[in-house]
MARVEXKOL-164718 format. One record per residue (C-alpha): x, z, y; residue number from 1. Coordinates in pm, 1 decimal, decimal comma. Last residue first. Layout:
! MARVEXKOL-164718
X	Z	Y	NUM $
...
This chain:
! MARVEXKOL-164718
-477,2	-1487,9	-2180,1	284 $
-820,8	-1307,5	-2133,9	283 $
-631,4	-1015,6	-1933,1	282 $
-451,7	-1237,9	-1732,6	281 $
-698,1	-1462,1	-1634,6	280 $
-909,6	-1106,1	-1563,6	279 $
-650,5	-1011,4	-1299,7	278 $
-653,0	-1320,1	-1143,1	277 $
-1000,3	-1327,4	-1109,4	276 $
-913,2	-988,5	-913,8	275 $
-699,2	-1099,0	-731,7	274 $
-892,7	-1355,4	-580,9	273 $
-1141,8	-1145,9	-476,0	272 $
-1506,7	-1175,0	-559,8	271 $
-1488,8	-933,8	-835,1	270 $
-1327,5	-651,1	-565,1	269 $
-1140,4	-402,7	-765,8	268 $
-809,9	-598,5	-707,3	267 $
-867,7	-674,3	-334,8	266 $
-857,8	-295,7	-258,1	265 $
-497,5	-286,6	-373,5	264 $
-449,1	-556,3	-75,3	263 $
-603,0	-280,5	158,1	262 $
-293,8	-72,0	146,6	261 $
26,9	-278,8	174,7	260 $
-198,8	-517,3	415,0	259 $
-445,4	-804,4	352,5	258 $
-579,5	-1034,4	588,2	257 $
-429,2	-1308,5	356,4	256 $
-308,0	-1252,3	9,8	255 $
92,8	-1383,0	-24,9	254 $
85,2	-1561,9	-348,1	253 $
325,7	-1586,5	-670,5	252 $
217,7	-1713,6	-995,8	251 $
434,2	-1905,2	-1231,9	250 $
638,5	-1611,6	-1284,9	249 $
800,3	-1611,6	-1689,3	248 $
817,9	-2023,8	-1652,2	247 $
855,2	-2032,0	-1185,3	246 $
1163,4	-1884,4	-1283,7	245 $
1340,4	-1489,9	-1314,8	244 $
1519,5	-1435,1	-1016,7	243 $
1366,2	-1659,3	-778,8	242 $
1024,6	-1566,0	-842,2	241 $
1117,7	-1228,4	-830,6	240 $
1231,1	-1253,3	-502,7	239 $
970,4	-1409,1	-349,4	238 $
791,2	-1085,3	-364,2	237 $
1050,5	-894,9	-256,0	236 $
1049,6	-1143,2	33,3	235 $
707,4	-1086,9	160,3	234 $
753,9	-659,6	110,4	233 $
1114,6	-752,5	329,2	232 $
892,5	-931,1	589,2	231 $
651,0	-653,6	620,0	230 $
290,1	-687,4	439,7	229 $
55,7	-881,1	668,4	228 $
23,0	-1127,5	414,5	227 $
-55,7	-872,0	145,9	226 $
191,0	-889,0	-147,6	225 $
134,2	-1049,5	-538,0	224 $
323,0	-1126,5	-824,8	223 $
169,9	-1259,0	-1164,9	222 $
412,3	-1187,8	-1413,4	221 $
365,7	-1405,1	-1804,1	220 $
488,3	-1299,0	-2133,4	219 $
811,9	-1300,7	-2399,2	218 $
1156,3	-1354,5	-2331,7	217 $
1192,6	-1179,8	-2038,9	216 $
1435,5	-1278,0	-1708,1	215 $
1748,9	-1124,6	-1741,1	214 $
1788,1	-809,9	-1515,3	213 $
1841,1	-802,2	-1139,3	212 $
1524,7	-867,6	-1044,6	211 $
1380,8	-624,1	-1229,4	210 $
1543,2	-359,6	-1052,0	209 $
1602,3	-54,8	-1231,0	208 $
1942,6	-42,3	-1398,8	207 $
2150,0	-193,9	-1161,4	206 $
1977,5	20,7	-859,1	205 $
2047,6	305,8	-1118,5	204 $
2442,5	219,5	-1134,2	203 $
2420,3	155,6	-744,4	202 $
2276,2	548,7	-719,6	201 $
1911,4	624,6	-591,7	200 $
1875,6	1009,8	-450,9	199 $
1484,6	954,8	-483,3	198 $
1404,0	1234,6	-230,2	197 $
1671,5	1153,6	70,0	196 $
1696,3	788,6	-0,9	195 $
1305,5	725,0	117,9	194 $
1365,8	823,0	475,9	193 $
1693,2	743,8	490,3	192 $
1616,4	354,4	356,1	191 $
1917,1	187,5	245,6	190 $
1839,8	289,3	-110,2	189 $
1541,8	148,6	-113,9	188 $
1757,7	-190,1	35,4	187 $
1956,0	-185,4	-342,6	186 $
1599,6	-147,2	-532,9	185 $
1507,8	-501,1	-573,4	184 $
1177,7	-576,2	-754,6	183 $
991,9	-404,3	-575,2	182 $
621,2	-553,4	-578,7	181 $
355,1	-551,8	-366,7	180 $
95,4	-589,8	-650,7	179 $
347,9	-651,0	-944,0	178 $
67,1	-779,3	-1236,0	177 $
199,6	-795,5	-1639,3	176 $
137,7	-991,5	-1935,9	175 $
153,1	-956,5	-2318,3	174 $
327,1	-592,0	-2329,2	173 $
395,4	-525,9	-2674,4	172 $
574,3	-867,7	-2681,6	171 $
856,8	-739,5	-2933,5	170 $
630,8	-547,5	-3191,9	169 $
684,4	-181,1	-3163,5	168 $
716,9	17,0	-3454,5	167 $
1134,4	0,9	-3431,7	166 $
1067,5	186,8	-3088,2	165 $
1290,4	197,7	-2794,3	164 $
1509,4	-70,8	-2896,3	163 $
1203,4	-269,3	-3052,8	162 $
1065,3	-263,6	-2706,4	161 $
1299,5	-461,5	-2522,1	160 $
1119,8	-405,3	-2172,6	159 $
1112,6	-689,0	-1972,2	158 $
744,3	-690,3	-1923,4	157 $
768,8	-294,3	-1904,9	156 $
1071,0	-365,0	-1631,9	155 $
767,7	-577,1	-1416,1	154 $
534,2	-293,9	-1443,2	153 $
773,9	-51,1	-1278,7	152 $
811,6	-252,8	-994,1	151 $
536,9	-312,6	-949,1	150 $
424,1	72,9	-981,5	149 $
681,6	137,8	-702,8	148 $
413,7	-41,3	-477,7	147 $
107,8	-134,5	-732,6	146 $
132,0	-142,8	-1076,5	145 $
-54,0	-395,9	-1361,8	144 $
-5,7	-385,6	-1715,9	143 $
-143,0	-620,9	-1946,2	142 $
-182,7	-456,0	-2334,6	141 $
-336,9	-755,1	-2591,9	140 $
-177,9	-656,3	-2915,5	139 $
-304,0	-272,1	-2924,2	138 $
-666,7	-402,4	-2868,1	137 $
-845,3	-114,9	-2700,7	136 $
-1188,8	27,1	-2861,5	135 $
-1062,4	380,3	-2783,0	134 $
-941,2	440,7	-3071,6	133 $
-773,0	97,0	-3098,6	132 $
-570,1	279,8	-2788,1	131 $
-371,5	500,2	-3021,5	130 $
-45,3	351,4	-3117,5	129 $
-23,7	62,9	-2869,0	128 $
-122,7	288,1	-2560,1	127 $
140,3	542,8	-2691,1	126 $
398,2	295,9	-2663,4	125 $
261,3	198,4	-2336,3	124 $
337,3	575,4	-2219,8	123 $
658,7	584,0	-2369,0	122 $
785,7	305,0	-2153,1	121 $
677,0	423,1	-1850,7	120 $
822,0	753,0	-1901,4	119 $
1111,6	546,7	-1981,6	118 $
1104,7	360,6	-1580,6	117 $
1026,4	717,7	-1472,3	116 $
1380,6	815,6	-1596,0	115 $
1518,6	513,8	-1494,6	114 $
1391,8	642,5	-1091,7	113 $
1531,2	997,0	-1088,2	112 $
1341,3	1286,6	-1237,0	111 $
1278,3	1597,2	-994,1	110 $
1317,4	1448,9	-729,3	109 $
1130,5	1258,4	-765,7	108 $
815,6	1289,0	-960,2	107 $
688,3	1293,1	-1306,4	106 $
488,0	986,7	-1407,5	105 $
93,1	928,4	-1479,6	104 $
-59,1	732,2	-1658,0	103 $
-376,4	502,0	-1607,9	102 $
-542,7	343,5	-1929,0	101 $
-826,7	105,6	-1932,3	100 $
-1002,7	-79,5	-2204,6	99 $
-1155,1	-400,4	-2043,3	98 $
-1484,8	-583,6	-2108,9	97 $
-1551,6	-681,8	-1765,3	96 $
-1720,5	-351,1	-1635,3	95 $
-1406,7	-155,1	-1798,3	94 $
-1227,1	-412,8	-1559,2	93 $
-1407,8	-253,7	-1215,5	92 $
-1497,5	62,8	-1347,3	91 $
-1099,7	188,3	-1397,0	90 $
-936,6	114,7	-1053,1	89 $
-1136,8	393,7	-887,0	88 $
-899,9	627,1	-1149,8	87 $
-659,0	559,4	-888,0	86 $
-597,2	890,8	-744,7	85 $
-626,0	1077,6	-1039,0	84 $
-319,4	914,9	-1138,8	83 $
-98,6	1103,1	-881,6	82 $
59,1	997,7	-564,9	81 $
372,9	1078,6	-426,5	80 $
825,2	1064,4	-513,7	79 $
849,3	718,7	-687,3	78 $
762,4	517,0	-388,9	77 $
383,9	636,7	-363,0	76 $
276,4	393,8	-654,3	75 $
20,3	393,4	-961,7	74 $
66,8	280,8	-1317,4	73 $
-255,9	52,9	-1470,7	72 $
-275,3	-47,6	-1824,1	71 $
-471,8	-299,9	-1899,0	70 $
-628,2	-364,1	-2237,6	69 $
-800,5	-632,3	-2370,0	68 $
-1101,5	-564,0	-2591,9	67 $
-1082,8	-478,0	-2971,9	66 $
-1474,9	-272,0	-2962,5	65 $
-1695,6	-290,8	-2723,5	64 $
-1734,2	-98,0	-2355,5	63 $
-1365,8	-4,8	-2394,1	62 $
-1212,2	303,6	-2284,6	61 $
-1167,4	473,7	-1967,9	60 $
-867,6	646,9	-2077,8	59 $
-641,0	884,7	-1853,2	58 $
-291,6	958,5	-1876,0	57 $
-22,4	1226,7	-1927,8	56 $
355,2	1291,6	-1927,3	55 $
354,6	1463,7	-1598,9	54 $
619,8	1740,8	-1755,6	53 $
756,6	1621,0	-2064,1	52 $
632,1	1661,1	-2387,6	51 $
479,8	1289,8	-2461,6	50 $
183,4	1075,4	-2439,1	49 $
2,4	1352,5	-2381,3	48 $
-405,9	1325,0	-2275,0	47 $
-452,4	1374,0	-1947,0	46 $
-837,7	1270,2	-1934,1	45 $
-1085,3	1071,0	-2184,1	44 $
-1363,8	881,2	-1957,7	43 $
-1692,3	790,5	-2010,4	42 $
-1702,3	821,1	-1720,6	41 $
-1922,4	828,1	-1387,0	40 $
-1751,8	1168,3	-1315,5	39 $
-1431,9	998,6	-1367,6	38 $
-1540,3	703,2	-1158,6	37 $
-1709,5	922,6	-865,0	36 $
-1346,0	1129,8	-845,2	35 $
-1200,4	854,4	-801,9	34 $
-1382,3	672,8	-481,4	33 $
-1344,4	1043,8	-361,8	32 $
-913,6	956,7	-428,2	31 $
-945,2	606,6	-309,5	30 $
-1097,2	695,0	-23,7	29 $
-847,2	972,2	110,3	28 $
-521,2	706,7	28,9	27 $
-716,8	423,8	230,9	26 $
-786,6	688,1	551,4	25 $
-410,8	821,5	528,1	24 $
-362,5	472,0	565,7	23 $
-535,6	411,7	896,3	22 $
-262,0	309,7	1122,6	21 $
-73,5	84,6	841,4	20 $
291,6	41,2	923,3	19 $
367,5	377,0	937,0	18 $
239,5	447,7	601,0	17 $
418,5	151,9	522,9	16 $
735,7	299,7	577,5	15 $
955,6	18,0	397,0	14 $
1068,6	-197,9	691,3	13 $
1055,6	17,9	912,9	12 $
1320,7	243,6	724,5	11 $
1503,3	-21,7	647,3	10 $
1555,6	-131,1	1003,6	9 $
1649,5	220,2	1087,9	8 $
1913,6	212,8	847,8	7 $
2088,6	-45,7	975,6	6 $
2057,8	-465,5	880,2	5 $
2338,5	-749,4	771,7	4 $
2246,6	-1036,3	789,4	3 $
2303,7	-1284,8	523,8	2 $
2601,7	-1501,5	527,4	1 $
């Protein structure tokens, strides 16, 4: 029988601000290291990709024309963040031949977690319709997402596009990247600190967690967590593995030295791992 755990387990388990001493030190570099890539550019910023408030993203577009395209979405557990702070992931694949598109989401609570999981969804299908502008190839979108954005990276892989759009071809998204992952969102809602902003219902948890749903038809999920991640962070990431087969997840790796914070700092580095990793997936 698994064991059972109180809130204040969950809590500790998913605060990783208190879990890494110097994260308000990652979150502050990220956003100058930011602010250097958009001023670097090119760059095309918060265009709409629909009507709704926070329904914008970023372009750094492609050094060539009909590149790969990944589209990056950004965590802070649904409720923080913004995609100006992770324009620093841009120079890094743009540098490699890559078209690159951040979005942003709206907030909790002011939307609840599906909701973001659609904004999601629109913003790709915006990516396919317009990113051959911007010298992206429409049939070659990865998407990558760190924290909550793993999560919401994985449902665009499992996405059934043609429901949302007739346009859309069925494998609009080719691959996708869960950087610390969470893939089940039934503990989130065990955690006080987290459950009093994103308001998270059973029918939602249902709705939400990829590793709950069927296992796509179409593409490839790379899933990755820092070693010194918690133990429910290392066994999200199992999870998905689990859920959906070793055929749709053949990769799965726990990066050493790395925690929740630094391990997104291993996917702009070209001699990481993860970042090759990246690439493979981009080149697939």
């Amino acid at each position: 029988m698994e064991r059972q755990h109180d809130d204040g387990w969950h809590d500790r388990m998913y605060d990783n601000r208190a879990l890494v001493p110097d994260s308000a030190g990652y979150l502050a570099r990220w956003a100058a290291d930011s602010a250097l890539a958009r001023e670097a550019g090119p760059c095309e910023l918060d265009l709409a990709y629909g009507d709704q408030p926070g329904e914008t993203l970023d372009v750094f577009p492609a050094p060539a024309p009909n590149v790969p395209v990944l589209v990056f979405i950004h965590g802070g557990y649904w409720r923080a963040l913004d995609k100006s702070d992770h324009s620093f992931i841009a120079p890094a694949f743009t540098r490699d031949g890559a078209c690159v598109v951040v979005p942003n989401y709206a907030l909790a609570p002011a939307v609840t977690v599906p909701q973001i999981v659609l904004q999601m969804v629109r913003a790709v299908a915006w990516t396919f319709h317009n990113v051959a502008r911007f010298g992206g190839n429409p049939n070659h979108i990865t998407v990558a997402g760190h924290s909550a954005g793993g999560q919401l990276a994985a449902m665009l892989l499992a996405c059934q596009w043609q429901q949302q759009d007739a346009r859309l071809p069925a494998k609009t998204v080719c691959n996708a990247l869960a950087i610390s992952g969470l893939h089940d969102l039934e503990p989130i809602m065990r955690a006080p600190f987290l459950q009093q902003t994103l308001a998270l219902t059973p029918q939602q948890v249902a709705q939400a967690s990829p590793a709950r749903l069927p296992a796509p038809k179409h593409g490839t999920l790379y899933t990755v967590t820092g070693a010194d991640e918690s133990e429910e962070y290392l066994r999200q990431n199992r999870l998905i593995q689990e859920r959906w087969g070793v055929r749709r997840v053949p990769v799965r790796e726990e990066m050493p030295g790395r925690n929740h914070f630094s391990v997104l700092d291993a996917l702009v580095d070209p001699s990481h791992r993860l970042h090759q990793m990246t690439l493979d997936l981009l080149r697939a």
